[in-house]
C-alpha positions in Angstrom: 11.3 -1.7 -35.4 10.3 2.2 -36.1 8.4 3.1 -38.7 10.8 4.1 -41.0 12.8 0.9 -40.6 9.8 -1.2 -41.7 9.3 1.5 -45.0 12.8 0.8 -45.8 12.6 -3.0 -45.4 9.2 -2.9 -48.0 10.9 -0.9 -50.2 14.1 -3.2 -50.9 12.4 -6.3 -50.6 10.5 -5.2 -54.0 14.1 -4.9 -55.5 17.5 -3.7 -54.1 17.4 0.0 -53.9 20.4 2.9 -53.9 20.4 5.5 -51.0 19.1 7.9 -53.7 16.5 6.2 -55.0 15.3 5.7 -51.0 15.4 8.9 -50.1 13.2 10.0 -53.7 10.6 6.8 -53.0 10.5 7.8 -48.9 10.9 11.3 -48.9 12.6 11.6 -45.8 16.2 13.3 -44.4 18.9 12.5 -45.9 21.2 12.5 -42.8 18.3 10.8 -40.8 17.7 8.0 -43.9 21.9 7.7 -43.8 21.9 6.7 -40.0 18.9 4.9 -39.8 20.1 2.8 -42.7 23.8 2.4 -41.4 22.1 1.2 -38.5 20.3 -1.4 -40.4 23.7 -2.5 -41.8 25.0 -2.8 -38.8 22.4 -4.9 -37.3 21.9 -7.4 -40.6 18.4 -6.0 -41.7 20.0 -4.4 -44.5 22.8 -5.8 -46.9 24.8 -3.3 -48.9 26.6 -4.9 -52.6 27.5 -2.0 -55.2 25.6 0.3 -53.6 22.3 -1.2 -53.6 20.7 -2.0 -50.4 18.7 -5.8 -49.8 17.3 -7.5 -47.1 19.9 -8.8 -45.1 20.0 -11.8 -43.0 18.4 -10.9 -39.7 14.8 -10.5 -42.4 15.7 -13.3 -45.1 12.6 -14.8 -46.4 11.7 -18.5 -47.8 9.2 -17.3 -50.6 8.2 -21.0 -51.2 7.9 -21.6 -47.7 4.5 -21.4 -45.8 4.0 -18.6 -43.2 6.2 -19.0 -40.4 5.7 -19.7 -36.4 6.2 -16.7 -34.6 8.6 -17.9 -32.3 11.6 -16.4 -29.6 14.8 -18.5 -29.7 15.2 -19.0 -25.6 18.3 -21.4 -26.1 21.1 -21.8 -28.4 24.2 -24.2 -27.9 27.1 -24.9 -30.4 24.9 -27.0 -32.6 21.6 -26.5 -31.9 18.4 -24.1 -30.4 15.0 -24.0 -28.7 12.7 -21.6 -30.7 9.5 -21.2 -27.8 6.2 -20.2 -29.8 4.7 -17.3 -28.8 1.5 -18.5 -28.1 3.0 -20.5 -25.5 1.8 -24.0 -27.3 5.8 -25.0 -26.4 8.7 -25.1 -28.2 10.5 -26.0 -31.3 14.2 -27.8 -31.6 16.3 -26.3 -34.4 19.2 -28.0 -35.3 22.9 -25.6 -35.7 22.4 -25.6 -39.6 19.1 -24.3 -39.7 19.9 -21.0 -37.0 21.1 -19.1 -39.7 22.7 -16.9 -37.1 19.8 -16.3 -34.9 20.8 -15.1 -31.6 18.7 -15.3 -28.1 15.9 -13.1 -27.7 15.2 -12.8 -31.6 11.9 -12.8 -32.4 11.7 -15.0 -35.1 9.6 -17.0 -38.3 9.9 -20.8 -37.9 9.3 -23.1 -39.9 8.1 -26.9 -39.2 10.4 -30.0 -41.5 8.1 -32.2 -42.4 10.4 -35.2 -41.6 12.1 -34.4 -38.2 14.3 -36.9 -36.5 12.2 -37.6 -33.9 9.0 -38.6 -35.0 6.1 -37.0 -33.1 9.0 -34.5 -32.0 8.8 -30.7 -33.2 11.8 -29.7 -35.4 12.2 -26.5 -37.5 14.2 -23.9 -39.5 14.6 -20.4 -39.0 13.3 -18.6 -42.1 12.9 -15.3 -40.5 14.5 -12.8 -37.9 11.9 -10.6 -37.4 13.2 -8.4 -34.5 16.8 -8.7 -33.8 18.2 -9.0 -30.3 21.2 -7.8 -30.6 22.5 -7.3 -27.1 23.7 -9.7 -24.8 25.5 -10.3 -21.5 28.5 -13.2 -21.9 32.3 -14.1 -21.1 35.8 -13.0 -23.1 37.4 -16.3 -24.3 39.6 -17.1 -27.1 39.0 -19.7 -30.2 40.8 -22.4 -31.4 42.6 -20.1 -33.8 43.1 -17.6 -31.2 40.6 -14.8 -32.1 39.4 -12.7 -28.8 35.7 -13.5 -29.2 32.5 -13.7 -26.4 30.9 -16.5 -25.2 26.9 -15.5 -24.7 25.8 -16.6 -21.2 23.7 -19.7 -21.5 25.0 -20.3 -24.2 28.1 -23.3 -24.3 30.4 -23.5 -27.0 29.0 -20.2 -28.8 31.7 -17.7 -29.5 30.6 -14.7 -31.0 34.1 -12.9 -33.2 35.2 -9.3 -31.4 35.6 -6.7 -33.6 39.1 -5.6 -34.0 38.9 -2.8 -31.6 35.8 -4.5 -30.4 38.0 -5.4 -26.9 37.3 -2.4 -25.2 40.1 -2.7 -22.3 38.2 -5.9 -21.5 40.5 -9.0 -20.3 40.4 -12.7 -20.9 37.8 -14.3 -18.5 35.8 -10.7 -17.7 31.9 -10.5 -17.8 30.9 -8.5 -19.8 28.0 -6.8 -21.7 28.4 -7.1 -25.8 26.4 -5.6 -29.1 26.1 -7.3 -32.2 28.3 -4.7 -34.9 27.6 -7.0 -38.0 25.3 -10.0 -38.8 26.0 -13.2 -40.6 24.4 -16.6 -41.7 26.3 -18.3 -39.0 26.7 -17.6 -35.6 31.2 -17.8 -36.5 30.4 -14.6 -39.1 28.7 -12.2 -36.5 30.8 -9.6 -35.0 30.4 -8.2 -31.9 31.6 -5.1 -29.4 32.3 -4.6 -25.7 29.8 -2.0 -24.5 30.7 -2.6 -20.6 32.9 -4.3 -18.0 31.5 -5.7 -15.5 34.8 -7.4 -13.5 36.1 -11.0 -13.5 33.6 -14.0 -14.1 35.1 -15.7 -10.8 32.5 -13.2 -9.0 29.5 -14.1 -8.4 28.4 -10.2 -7.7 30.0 -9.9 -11.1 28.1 -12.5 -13.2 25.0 -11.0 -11.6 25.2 -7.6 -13.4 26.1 -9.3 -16.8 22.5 -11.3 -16.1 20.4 -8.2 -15.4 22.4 -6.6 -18.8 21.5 -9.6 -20.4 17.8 -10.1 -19.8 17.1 -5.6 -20.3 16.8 -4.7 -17.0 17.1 -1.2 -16.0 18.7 -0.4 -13.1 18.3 3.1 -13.0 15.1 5.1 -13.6 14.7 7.2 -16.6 15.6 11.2 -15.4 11.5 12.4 -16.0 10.3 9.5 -13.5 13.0 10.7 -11.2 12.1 14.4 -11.3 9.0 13.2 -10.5 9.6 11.0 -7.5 11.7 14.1 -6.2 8.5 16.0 -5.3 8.5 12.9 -2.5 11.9 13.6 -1.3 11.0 13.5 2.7 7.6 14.2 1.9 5.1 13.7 5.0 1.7 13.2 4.6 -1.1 16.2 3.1 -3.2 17.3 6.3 -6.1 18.4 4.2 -6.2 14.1 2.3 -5.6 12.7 5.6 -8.6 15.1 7.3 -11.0 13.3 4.3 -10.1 9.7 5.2 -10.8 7.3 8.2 -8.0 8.4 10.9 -7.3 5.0 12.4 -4.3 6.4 14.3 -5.6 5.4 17.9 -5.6 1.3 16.7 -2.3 -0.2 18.1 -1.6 -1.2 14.3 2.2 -2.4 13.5 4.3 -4.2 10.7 5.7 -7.5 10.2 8.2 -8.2 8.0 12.1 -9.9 7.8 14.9 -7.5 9.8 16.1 -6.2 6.9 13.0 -5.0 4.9 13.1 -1.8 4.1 9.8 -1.3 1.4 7.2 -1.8 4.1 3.5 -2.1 2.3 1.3 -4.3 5.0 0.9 -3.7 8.7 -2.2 -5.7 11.0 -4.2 -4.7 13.3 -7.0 -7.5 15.3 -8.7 -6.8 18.2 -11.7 -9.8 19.5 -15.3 -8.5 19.5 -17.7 -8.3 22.1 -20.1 -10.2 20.3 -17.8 -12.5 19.4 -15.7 -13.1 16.7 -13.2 -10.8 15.4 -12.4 -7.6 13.1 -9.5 -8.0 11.4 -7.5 -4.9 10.0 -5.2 -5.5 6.9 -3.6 -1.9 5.9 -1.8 -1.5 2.8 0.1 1.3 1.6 -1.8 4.0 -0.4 0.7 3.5 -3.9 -2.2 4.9 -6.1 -2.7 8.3 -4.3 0.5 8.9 -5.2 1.5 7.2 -8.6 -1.0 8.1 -10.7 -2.5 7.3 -14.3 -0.4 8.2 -17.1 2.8 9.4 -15.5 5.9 8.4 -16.2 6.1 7.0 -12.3 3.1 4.7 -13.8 4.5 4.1 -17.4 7.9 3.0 -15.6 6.0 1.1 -13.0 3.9 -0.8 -15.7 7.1 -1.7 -17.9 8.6 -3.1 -14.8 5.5 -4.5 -13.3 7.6 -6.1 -10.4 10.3 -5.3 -8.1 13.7 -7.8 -8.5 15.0 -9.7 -5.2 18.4 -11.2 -5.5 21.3 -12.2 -3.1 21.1 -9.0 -0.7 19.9 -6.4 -3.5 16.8 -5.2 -5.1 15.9 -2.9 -8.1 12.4 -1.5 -6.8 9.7 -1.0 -9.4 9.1 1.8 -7.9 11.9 5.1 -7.1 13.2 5.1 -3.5 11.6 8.4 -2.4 8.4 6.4 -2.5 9.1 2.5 -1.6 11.1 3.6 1.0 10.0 6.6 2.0 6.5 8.1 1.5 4.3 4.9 0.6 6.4 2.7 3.2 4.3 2.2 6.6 7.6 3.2 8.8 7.0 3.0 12.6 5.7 6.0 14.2 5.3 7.8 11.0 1.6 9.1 9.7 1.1 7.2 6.6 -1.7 7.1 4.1 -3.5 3.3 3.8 -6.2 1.2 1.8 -7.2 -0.7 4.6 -9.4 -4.0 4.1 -11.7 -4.1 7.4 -12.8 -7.6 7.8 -15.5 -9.4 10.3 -14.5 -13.3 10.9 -17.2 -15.1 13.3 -15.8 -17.7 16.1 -14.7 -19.9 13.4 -13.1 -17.8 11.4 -14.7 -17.5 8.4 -15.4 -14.1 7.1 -18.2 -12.7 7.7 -17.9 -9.2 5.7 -15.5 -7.0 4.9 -14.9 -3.3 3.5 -12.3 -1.2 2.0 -11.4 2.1 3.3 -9.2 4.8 2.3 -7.3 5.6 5.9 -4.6 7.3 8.0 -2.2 5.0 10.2 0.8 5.0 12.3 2.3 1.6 12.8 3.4 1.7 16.4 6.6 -1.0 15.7 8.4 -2.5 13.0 7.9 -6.4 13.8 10.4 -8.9 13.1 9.6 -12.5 12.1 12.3 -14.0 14.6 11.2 -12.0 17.4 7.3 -12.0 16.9 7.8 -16.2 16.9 9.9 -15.9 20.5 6.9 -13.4 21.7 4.5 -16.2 20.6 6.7 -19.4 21.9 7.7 -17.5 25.3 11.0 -17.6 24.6 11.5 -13.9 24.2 13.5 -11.7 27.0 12.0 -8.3 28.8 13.7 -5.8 25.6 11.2 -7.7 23.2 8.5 -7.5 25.6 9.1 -3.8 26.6 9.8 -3.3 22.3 6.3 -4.1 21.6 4.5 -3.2 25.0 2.1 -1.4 22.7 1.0 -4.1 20.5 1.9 -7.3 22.9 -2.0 -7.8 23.6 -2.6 -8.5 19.5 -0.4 -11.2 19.5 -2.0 -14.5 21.4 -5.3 -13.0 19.4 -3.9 -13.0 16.2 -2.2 -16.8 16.8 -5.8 -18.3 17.9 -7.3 -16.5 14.7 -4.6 -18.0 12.7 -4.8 -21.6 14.0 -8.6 -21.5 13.2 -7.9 -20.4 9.9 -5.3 -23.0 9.5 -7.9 -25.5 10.5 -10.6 -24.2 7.2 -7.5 -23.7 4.8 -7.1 -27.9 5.4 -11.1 -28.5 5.5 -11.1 -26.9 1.7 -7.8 -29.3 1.0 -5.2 -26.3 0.5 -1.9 -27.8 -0.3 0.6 -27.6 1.8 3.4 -28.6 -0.5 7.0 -28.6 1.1 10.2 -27.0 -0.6 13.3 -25.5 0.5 14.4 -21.6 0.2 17.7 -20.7 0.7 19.5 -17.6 2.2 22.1 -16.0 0.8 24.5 -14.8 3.3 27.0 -12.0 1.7 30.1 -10.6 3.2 29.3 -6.2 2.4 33.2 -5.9 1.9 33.8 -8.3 -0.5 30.3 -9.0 -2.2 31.1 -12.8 -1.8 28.8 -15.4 -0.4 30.0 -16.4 2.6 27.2 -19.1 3.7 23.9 -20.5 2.4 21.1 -21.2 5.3 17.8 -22.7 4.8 15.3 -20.2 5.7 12.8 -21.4 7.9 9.4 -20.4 8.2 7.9 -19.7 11.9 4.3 -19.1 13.0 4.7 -15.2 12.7 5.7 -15.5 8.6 2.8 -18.3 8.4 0.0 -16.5 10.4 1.1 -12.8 8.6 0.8 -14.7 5.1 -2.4 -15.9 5.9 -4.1 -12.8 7.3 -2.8 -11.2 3.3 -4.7 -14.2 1.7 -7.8 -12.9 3.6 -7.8 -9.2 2.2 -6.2 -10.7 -1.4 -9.5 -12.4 -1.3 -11.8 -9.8 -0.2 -10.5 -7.6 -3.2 -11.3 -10.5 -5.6 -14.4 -10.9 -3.8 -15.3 -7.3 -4.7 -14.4 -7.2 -8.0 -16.0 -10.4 -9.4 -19.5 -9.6 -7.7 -19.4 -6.0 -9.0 -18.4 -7.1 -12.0 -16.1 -4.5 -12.8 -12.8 -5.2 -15.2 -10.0 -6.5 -12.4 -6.4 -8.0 -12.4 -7.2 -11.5 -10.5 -4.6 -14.2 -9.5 -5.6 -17.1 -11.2 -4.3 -21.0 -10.6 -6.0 -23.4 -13.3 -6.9 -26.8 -12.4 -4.3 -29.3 -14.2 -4.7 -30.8 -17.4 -5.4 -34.5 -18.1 -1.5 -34.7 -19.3 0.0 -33.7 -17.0 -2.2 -36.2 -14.7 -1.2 -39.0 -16.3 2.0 -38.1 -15.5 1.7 -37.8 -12.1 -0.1 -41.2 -12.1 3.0 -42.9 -13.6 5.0 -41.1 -11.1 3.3 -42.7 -7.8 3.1 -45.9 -9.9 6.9 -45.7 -9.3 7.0 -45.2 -6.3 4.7 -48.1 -5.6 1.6 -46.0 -4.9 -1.8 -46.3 -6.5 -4.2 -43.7 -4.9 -7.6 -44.0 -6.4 -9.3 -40.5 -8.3 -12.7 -40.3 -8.5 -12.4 -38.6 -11.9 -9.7 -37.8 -14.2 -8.4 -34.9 -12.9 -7.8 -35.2 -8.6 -9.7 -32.6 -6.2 -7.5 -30.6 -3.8 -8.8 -32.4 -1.3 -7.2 -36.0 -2.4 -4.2 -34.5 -3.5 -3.9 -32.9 -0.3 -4.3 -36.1 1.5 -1.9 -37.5 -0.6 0.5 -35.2 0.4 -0.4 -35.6 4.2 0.0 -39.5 3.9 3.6 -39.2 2.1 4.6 -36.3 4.4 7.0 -38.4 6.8 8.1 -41.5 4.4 10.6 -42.7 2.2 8.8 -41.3 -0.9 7.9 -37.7 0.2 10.2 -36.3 -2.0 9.1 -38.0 -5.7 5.3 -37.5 -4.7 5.5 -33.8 -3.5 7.8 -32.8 -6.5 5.8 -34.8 -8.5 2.6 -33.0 -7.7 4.4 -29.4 -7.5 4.9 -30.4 -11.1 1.4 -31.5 -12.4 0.5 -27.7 -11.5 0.2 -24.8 -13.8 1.9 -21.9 -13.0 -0.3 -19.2 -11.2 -0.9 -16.2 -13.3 -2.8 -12.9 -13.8 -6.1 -12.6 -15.8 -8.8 -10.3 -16.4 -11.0 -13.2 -15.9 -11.6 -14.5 -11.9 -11.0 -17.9 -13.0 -10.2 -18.9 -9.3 -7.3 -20.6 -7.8 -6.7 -24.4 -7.4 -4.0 -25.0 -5.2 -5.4 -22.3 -2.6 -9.2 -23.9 -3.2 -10.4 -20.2 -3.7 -13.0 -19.0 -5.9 -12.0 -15.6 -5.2 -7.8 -14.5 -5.2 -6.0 -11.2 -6.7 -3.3 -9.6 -5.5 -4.2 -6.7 -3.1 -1.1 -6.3 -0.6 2.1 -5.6 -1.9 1.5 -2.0 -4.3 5.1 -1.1 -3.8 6.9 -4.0 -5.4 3.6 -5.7 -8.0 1.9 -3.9 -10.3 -1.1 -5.7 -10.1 -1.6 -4.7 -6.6 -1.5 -1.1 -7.6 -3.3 -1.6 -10.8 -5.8 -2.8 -8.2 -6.3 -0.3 -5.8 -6.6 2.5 -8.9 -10.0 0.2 -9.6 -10.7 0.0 -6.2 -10.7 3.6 -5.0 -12.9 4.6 -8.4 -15.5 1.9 -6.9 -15.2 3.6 -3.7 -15.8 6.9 -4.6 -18.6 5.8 -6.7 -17.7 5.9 -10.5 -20.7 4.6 -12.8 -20.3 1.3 -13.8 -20.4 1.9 -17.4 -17.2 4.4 -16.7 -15.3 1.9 -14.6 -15.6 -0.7 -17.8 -14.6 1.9 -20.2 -11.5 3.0 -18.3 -10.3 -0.4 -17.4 -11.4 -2.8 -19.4 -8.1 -2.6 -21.7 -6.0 -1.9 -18.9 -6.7 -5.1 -17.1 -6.0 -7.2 -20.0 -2.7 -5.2 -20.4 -1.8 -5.0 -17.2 -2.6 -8.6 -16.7 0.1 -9.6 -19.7 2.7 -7.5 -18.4 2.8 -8.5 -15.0 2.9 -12.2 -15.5 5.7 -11.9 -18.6 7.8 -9.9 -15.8 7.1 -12.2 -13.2 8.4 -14.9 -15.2 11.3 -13.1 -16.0 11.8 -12.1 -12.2 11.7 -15.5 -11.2 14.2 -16.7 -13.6 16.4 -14.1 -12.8 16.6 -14.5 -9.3 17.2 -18.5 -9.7 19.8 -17.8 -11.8 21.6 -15.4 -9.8 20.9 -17.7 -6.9 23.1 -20.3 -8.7 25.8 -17.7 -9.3 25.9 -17.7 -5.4 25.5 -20.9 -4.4 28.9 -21.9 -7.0 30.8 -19.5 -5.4 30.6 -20.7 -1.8 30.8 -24.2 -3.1 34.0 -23.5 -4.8 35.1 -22.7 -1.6 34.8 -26.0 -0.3 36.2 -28.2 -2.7 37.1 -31.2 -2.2 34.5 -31.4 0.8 32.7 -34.6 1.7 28.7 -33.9 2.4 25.4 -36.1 2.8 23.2 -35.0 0.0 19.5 -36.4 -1.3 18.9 -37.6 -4.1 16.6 -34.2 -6.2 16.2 -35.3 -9.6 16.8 -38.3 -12.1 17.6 -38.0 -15.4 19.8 -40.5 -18.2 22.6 -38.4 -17.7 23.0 -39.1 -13.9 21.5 -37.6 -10.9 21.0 -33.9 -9.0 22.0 -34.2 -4.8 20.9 -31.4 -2.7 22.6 -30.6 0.8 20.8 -29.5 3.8 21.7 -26.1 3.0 19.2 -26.1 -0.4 22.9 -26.4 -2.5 22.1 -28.9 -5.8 24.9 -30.4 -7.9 25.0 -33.2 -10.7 26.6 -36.8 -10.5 27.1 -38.1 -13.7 25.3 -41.6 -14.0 28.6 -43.0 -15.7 29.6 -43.0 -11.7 26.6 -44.6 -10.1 26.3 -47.3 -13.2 28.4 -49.7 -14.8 25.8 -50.4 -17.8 23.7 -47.8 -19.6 21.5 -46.1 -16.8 17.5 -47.2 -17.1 15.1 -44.3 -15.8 11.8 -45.2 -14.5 9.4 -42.3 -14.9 11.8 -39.5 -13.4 11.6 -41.3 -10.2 14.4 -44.2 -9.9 17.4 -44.8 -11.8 18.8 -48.6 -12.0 22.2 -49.9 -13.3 21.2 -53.1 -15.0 24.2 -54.8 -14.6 24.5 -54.5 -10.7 20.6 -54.1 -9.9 21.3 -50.9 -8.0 18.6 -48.7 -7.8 19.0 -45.4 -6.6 15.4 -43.4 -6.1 14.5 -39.6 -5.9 14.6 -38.9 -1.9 16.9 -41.8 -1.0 20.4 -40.9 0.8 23.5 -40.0 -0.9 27.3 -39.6 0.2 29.2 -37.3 -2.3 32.2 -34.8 -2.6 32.5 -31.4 -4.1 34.3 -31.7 -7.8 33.4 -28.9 -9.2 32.0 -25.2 -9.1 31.8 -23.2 -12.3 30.8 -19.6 -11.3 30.2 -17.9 -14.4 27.3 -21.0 -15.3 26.2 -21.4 -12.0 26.6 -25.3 -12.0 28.3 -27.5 -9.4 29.5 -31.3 -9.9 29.5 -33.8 -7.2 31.2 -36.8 -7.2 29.9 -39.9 -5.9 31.1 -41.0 -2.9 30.3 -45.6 -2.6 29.9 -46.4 0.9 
């Protein structure tokens, strides 16, 4: 809300004013005050009766009422909503009455009924909007009284009222991205326009854009960041920088990454010492020589903190003249680096380490698949004669990796198992065309691990100089969540022993080893993927618990996290020597900020790519309708059960097909038809057939098959 907005709002909500008697009390431009308040109008901050402006809806007030929650509604059906409070201490049912129009997005005041229907439960009402949301991605249907009106995405059984010339051109059935023209108490009374087309919702590739309109992300960079990424275009390397840095251009360094990776930021290097042990060479593209403080490259890199991965796109954080060009470590091209130089003895463990600003040319672009046929001997003479220069590395870097394998289980990492999936799209068409399970080889394993060693040295650094940092933090469970998981292995007839409340890695490690290869793999390992909290950022190196490090930030991937860049802007001021007392005053707020940021957007990345994912994944199921498939039982709930096939695909069977009585759920793990004794459990076989696939909502039903 600008400024002038919020002097409006203070002024009418003292008493209704006229236009005149606003533009006399805020002594501002008429033909500014007349837009900015026709805005308002439009949006529901303002209501307009005999020519006196009020409050309008989206800012109604309960005077009597207590000061609200500040909350964001994150779901709204036909008759009800989830308001989530944003201090993240969960959320807060609303029942359809008590919306009063609130849309998703809205920043809204909440407040708690003292009686809900659920005792214990947390029920409210919405006495506030205080920032509007008012666009939003959905789906042109028709009501019952056959009004053209837009179904919000995520949303069933909404439908939002078009405007009379509100169409647009759009068709029944379209995707397409919508503004709110007019507010009203209930969702039936806003009105809304078609701002853009995207195509029919039968598309997947079509659904997709109407997500990223939905959830505010840009696609396109703003024209001051791209006039300055053009100074990049084909750039090559400044002689006189590369003449003041480490030239490590003799080391047979190279790059490993998936065939199609095209924003290279990490290449290796390893050679075996003479006096035993080895130096290990993780180089990282130089972002922060080149995107630097204050610019809008930076400002735009900050807002988007993270670069979006879905079916076979991307929308980079950063412009294409830089993550694919200048700051990406192509093969045989001079490239500036942050290398992180580490000593491991015999065992592995590291010994020391330093960071160094550098010059590199990676010698090959490695490939996952054929660096795993170099290391299993299955490869032919063009892979060998490919990476002739490099080929000596690679039975090094393998025996480093398997010691390092060997600590990572002495410090009880968990190693817990779940599927990804790989979208395989047809260019012409944009349609998905198969779903693979991606597998995981020793190349992706040993590369990952050698990152986790120079993520760790950067933490490292940063907490004993005790400098302000960005640090990837993974906090020990709570107690509730415990007792959780300890009714889930009670269900699945386990009762493991804890020496105190909350489990070390190392026993939950071992409980994972022990289940790995029985019938109850699947409820244990989801079970304790689920006791975990979600891994974040802080300014505080409050360690991480699933890797069993003290020290863990992320160092590695500058062109597609902000935290990695934020990172290596700390980093090089330490290197060059910057009084402590300076490094705390310049970055002190900016970790904090940059901290925030980057683990909102990486939320919001996550949830857009598992959304789009399900786009996807409907669309070649819709293709196979009808189609009989062995499935595993994925999740329980009253309502019936989730299957997923071998190729990561989940759909729902209702439990009115699986029961004859009321379904009885033990602990999310089993699910047992009292009337027949059948007891189907999380992990056990299933037989099923495709019903249904509903592209626009990303869902798939089953139907189950008896045998």
């Amino acid at each position: 809300m600008t400024p002038l907005q919020k002097n409006i709002l203070n002024a009418v909500k003292r008493r209704p004013h006229t236009l005149r008697e606003l533009q006399n009390n805020l002594q501002v431009d008429n033909t500014r005050l007349r837009s900015t308040v026709s805005g308002m109008v439009a949006t529901g901050l303002l209501t307009v009766r005999d020519g006196q402006y009020a409050p309008g809806l989206a800012t109604m007030e309960n005077a009597a009422a207590p000061t609200g929650i500040p909350c964001t509604l994150v779901k709204l059906a036909a008759r009800f909503g989830f308001a989530a409070r944003d201090d993240g201490t969960g959320d807060i049912f609303i029942p359809g009455r008590a919306l009063h129009g609130a849309m998703p997005h809205d920043k809204i005041l909440v407040k708690l009924f003292e009686r809900p229907r659920v005792e214990g439960s947390a029920e409210g009402e919405v006495i506030e909007v205080t920032e509007p949301h008012n666009s939003f991605a959905g789906t042109i249907t028709m009501t019952d009284d056959g009004r053209m009106a837009v179904e919000p995405d995520g949303c069933r059984d909404v439908r939002i009222i078009l405007d009379k010339k509100g169409l647009n051109g759009a068709q029944l059935g379209d995707k397409v991205g919508a503004v709110l023209t007019g507010r009203g108490g209930r969702h039936m009374d806003h009105r809304a326009s078609v701002t853009e087309r995207f195509g029919s919702s039968d598309y997947a590739c079509e659904c997709a854009k109407a997500i990223l309109y939905g959830r505010d992300v840009r696609q396109e960079f703003p024209e001051e960041v791209m006039q300055e990424a053009s100074a990049y275009d084909n750039a090559q390397i400044d002689p006189a920088e590369a003449a003041h840095r480490m030239d490590l251009r003799g080391l047979p360094i190279f790059t490993i990454d998936s065939a199609e990776t095209k924003d290279i930021d990490d290449a290796i290097s390893l050679m075996r010492l003479q006096t035993g042990g080895y130096e290990l060479g993780v180089h990282i593209a130089d972002v922060s020589h080149y995107v630097r403080p204050d610019t809008a490259l930076d400002k735009e890199a900050f807002e988007r903190a993270t670069s979006i991965y879905y079916a076979d796109k991307v929308i980079p954080m950063l412009p294409q003249q830089l993550s694919n060009g200048i700051c990406s470590l192509n093969e045989g091209e001079d490239r500036l680096a942050f290398s992180c130089l580490m000593r491991l003895d015999e065992k592995g463990n590291i010994h020391s380490y330093q960071f160094v600003k550098t010059v590199i040319r990676s010698r090959v672009k490695g490939v996952y698949k054929e660096i795993n046929a170099l290391l299993d001997g299955t490869a032919g003479e063009d892979l060998q004669t490919k990476y002739s220069e490099v080929l000596a590395q690679l039975p090094v870097m393998n025996e480093l990796y398997e010691k390092r394998l060997a600590l990572r289980r002495e410090r009880g990492s968990m190693e817990i198992e779940s599927d990804e999936a790989k979208l395989v799209i047809d260019p012409e068409t944009g349609r998905c065309v198969d779903i693979v399970k991606r597998g995981r080889g020793v190349s992706e394993c040993m590369i990952e691990e050698f990152m986790l060693l120079a993520n760790q040295c950067a933490a490292n650094a940063g907490r004993t100089h005790r400098v302000p940092f960005v640090y990837r933090i993974h906090e020990a469970p709570d107690a509730e969540k415990m007792e959780k998981l300890r009714a889930t292995l009670k269900a699945c007839g386990l009762n493991p022993v804890f020496k105190s409340e909350i489990p070390t890695q190392l026993e939950l490690s071992a409980l994972l080893d022990e289940t790995r290869d029985t019938s109850v793999r699947i409820p244990v390992h989801t079970g304790i993927l689920r006791s975990m909290q979600k891994a974040r950022y802080s300014p505080e190196p409050l360690g991480h618990f699933g890797l069993v490090l003290k020290d863990y930030a992320h160092f590695t991937s500058p062109i597609r996290r902000y935290p990695d860049l934020a990172i290596h802007r700390i980093l090089t001021d330490m290197l060059v020597g910057a009084p402590h007392e300076r490094l705390v005053k310049s970055y002190t707020e900016f970790a904090t900020h940059a901290s925030e940021q980057s683990s909102r957007k990486e939320v919001d990345a996550v949830r857009i790519e598992r959304d789009v994912e399900d786009l996807y994944k409907a669309e070649y199921m819709h293709e196979h309708l009808g189609e009989v498939y062995d499935g595993t039982i994925s999740g329980i709930t009253a309502r019936g059960v989730f299957v997923a096939l071998e190729n990561t695909v989940e759909g729902f069977v209702p439990a009115a097909q699986l029961c004859k009585g009321e379904a009885a759920v033990t602990e999310g793990v089993s699910l047992t038809d009292p009337l027949t004794g059948r007891t189907w459990m999380l992990g056990s076989p299933i037989k099923i057939k495709v019903a249904g696939a509903d592209v626009p909502l990303g869902r798939i039903d089953f139907e189950f098959i008896p045998q």
